[in-house]
Rosetta silent file (secondary structure, phi, psi, omega in degrees, C-alpha in Angstrom):
SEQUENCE: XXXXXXXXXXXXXXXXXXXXXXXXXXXXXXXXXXXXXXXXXXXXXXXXXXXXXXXXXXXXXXXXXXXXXXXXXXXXXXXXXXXXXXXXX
SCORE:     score description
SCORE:     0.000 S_00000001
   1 L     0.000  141.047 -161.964   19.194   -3.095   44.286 S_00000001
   2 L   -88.801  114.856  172.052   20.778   -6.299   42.807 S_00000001
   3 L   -59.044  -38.919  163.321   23.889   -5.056   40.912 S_00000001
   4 L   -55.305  -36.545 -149.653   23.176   -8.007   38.284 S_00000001
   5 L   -59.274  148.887  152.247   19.471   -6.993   37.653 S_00000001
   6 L  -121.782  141.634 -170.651   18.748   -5.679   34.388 S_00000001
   7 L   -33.614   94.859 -174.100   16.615   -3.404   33.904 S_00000001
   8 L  -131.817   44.373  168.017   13.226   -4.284   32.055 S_00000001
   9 L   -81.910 -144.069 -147.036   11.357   -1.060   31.886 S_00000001
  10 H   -58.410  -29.696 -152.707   11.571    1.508   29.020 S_00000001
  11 H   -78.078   -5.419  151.638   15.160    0.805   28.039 S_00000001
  12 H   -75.018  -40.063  169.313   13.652   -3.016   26.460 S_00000001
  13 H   -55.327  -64.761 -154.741   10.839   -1.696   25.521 S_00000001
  14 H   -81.654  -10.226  119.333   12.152    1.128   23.414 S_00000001
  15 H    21.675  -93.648 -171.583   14.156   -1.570   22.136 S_00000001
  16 H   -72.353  -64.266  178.073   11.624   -3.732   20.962 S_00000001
  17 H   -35.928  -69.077  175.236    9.790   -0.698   19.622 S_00000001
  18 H   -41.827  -64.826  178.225   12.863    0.218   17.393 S_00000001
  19 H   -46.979  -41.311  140.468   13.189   -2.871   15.896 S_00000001
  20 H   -15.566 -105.970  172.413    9.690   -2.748   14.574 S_00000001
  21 H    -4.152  -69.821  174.115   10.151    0.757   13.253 S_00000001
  22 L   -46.930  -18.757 -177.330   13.208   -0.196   12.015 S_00000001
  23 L   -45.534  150.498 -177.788   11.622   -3.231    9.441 S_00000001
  24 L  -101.630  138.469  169.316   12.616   -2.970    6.222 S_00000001
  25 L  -108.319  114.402 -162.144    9.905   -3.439    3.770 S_00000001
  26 L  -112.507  142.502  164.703   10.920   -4.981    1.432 S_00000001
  27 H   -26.201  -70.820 -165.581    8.911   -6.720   -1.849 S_00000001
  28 H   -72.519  -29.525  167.367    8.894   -9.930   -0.004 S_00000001
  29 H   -35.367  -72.563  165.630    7.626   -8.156    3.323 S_00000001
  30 H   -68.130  -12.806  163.932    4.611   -7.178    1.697 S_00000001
  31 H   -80.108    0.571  176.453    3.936  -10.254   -0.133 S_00000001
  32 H   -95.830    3.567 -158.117    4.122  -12.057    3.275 S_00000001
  33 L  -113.565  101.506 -116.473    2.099   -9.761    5.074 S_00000001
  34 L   -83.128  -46.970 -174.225   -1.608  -11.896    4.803 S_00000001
  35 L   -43.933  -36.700 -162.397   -3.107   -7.512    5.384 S_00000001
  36 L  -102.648  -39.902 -166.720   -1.590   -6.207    2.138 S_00000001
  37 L   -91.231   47.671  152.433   -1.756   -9.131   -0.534 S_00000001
  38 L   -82.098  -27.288 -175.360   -5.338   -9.048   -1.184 S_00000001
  39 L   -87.750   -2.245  172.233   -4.720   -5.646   -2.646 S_00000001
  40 E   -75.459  105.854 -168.553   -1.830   -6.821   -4.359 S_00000001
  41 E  -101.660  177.863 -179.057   -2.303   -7.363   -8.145 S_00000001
  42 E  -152.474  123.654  175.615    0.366   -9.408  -10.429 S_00000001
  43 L   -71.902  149.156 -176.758    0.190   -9.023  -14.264 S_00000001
  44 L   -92.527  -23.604  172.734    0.153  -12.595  -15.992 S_00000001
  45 L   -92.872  -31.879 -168.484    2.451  -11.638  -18.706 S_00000001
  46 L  -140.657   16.889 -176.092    5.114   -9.719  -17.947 S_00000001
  47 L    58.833  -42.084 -176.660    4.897  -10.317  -13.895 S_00000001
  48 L   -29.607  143.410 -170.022    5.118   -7.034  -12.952 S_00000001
  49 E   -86.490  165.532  150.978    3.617   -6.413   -9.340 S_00000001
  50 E  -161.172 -158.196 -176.005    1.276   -3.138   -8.907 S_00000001
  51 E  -117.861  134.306  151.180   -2.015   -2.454   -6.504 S_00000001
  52 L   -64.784  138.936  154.936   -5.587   -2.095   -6.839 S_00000001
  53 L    12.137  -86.164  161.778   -7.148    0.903   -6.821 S_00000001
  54 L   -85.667   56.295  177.579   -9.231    0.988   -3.549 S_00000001
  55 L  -110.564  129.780 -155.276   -6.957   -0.238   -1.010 S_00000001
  56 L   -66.923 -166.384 -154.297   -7.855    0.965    2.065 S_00000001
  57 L   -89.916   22.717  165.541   -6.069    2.957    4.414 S_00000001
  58 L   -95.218   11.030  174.361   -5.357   -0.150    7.084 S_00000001
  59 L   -88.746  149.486  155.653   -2.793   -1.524    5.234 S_00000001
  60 L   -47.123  115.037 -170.945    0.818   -0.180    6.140 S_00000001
  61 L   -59.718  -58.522 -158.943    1.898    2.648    3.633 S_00000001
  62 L   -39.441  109.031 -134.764    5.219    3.000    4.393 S_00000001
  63 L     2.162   38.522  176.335    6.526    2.471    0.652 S_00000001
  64 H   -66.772  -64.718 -168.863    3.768    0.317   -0.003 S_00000001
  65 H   -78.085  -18.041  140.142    2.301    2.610   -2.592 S_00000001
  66 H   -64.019  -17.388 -175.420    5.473    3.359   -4.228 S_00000001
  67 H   -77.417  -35.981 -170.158    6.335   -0.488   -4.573 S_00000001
  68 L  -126.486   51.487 -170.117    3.003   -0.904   -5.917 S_00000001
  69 L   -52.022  156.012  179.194    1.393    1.398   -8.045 S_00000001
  70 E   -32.958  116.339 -169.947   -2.026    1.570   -8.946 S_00000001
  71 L  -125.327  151.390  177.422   -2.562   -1.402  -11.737 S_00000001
  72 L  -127.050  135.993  159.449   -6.112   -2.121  -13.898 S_00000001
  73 L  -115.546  163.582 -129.234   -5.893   -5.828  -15.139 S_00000001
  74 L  -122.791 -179.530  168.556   -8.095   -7.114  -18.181 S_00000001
  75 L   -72.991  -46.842 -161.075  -10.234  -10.421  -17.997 S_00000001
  76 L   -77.030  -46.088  161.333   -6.954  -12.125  -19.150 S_00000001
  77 L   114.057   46.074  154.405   -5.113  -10.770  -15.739 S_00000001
  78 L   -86.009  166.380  179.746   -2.908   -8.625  -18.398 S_00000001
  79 L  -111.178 -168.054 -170.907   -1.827   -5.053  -17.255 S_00000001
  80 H   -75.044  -13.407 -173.759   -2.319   -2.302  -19.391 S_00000001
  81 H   -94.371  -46.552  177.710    1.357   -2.317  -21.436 S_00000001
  82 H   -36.038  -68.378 -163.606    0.191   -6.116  -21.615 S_00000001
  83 H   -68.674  -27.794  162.505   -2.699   -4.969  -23.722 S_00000001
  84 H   -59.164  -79.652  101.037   -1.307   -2.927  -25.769 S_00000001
  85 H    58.608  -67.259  170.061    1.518   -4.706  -26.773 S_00000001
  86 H   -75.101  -38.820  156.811   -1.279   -7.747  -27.579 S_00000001
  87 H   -65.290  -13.814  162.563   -3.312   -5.517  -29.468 S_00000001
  88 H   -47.792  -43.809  174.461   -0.722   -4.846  -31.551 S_00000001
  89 L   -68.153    0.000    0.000   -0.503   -7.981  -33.010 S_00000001
């Protein structure tokens, strides 16, 4: 065995793997991540981010659904605090 070689079985691999694992998801993860922002809604008024409703289960979870809660937008692409807030007036 070559005293220089290094090794590039499991110990690179598990590695690699870890680094993965390790991503932080982040806002900007999921809005760069082409799988999640079709389900990704954005209120027109007050910006806030949330989700639709049925998005299935092949997007990545992992605080996906805490990041984004469930949002219903209007015709207007208001969220629901939106609408009140404008019916009010």
């Amino acid at each position: 065995m070559n005293p220089g070689f290094l090794p590039a079985g499991p110990v690179l691999n598990n590695v690699k793997r870890r680094k993965m694992r390790d991503v932080t998801r982040t806002l900007e993860w999921f809005l760069a991540d082409p799988r999640c922002t079709k389900w990704i809604l954005q209120c027109s008024a007050c910006l806030q981010y949330g989700r639709k409703e049925e998005t299935p289960a092949s997007i990545p979870k992992a605080r996906f659904e805490e990041m984004f809660p469930v949002m219903h937008l209007d015709e207007r692409g208001l969220c629901e605090v939106c609408q009140q807030v404008e019916d009010e007036k």
